[in-house]
Every structure is written in C-alpha cells, then in structure tokens.
N, C-alpha and C positions, 0 to 999 in steps of 0.2 A: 615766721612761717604760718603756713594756715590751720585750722583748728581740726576739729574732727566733726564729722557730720555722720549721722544717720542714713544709711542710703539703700534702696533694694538692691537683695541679690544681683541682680543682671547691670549693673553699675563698675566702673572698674575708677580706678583715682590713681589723676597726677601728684604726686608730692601730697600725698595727704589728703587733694581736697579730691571729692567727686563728680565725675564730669558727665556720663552719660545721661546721669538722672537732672541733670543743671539743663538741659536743653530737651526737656518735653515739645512735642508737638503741639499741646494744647497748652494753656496754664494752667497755674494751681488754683491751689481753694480759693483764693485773692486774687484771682483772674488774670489775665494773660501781659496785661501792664507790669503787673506786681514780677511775675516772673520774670518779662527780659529785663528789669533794672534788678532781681537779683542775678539772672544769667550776668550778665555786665559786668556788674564787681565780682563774679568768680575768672572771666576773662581778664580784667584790671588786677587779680590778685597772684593771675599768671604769668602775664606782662611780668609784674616784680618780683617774681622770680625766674626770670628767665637767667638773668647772669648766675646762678647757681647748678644749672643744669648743663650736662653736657650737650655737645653739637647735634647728635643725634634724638636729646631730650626733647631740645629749643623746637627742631624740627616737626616733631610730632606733635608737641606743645602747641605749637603754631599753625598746622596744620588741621588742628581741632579749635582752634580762635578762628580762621580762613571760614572752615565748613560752618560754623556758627553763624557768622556775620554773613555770610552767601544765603544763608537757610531763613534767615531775619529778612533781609533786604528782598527776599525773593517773593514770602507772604505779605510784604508788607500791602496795609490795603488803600495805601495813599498812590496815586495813579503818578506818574510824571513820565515831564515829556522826553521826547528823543535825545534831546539835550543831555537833561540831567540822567539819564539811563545811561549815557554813553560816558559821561562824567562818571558815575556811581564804579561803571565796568573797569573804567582803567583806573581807579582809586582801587579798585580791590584787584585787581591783575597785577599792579605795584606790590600792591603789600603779599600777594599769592608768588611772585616772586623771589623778593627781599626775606622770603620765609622758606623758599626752597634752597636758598643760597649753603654751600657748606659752612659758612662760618657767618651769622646773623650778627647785621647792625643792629643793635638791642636799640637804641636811640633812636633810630631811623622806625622801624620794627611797631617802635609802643608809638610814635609820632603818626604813623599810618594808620595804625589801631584804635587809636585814641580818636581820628577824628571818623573814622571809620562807626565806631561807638557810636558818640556823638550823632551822628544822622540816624542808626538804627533809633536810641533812643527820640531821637524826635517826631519819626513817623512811625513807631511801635510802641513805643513808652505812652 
C-alpha cells in the first residue's frame, strides 16, 4: 500500500495517497518536469491498486488518472500534427472508456495507461 504524505487542507486521498495536491497547475520547487514524473508514479501506484478497490472505487480512481493524462497531454508544449492529435484522442477515448465500463479490465486499464504515461512523460517530462 502507499505511505502517508503531507498534504494541504483542500486535498482529499485515494487509499492513503493524496491526489488533488499530485496534480498542481504549475510545478513544484523542482519545476514542472520533476512534478509530472512524480505525478506519474502516484497514477502507477494507483494502477496497482486498482484490483483491491471496489467497482465504483476503480471508477473514480480512474476517472481521476483520465483527467490527469487529458490535463498533461493538453499543456503539453510539443506541437503535433493532425495525425498524432488524432492518434493521441482515440488512445485516450479507449482508455476514457475501458474506465467507465462497470466492471474494469485492470490489464487492459494499466496497458492503456502505461502507454498513455509514457508519451505524457516524453513531451512533459
């Protein structure tokens, strides 16, 4: 399970860890790189628990990993074309799906996620 963190009042936490404070608008004292690769592994340490949560957990769980990754990929300040915009949209409309489903392929779930990641981190990180 996850540890315990420090977090402002106006913060609320899934399973322990603290989510609204993980996704600043700006970054921290360690600037804005530092922040989405810790953003990242509090998303990756949700992922791993998703199979411990229930259906309506997963949901919400997931529906706050979705807003995250749309909110990342949307500042991001690497320009691309038609193409990969339209690529980028229906990789996340997959996973914004597969995440409102009542009963979530966790496998499927962290598989979309993961690579979903992975791009935020390359043109945010």
């Amino acid at each position: 399970m996850m540890g315990s963190t420090t977090v402002p009042d106006d913060s609320f936490t899934i399973l322990g860890a603290p989510v609204e404070s993980q996704f600043p608008a700006g970054g921290d004292s360690n600037g804005p790189a530092r922040s989405v690769l810790r953003d990242c592994e509090v998303i990756r340490e949700i992922l791993g628990s998703l199979e411990t949560l229930t259906a309506a957990g997963q949901r919400h769980s997931m529906g706050k990993v979705v807003a995250f990754i749309r909110e990342q990929l949307e500042r991001s300040p690497v320009a691309m074309n038609a193409r990969n915009r339209e690529t980028v949209a229906m990789m996340l409309e997959r996973l914004t799906h597969e995440s409102s489903r009542p009963w979530l392929d966790v496998v499927a779930v962290r598989e979309r996620t993961e690579a979903l990641l992975a791009l935020v981190l390359a043109i945010r990180g």
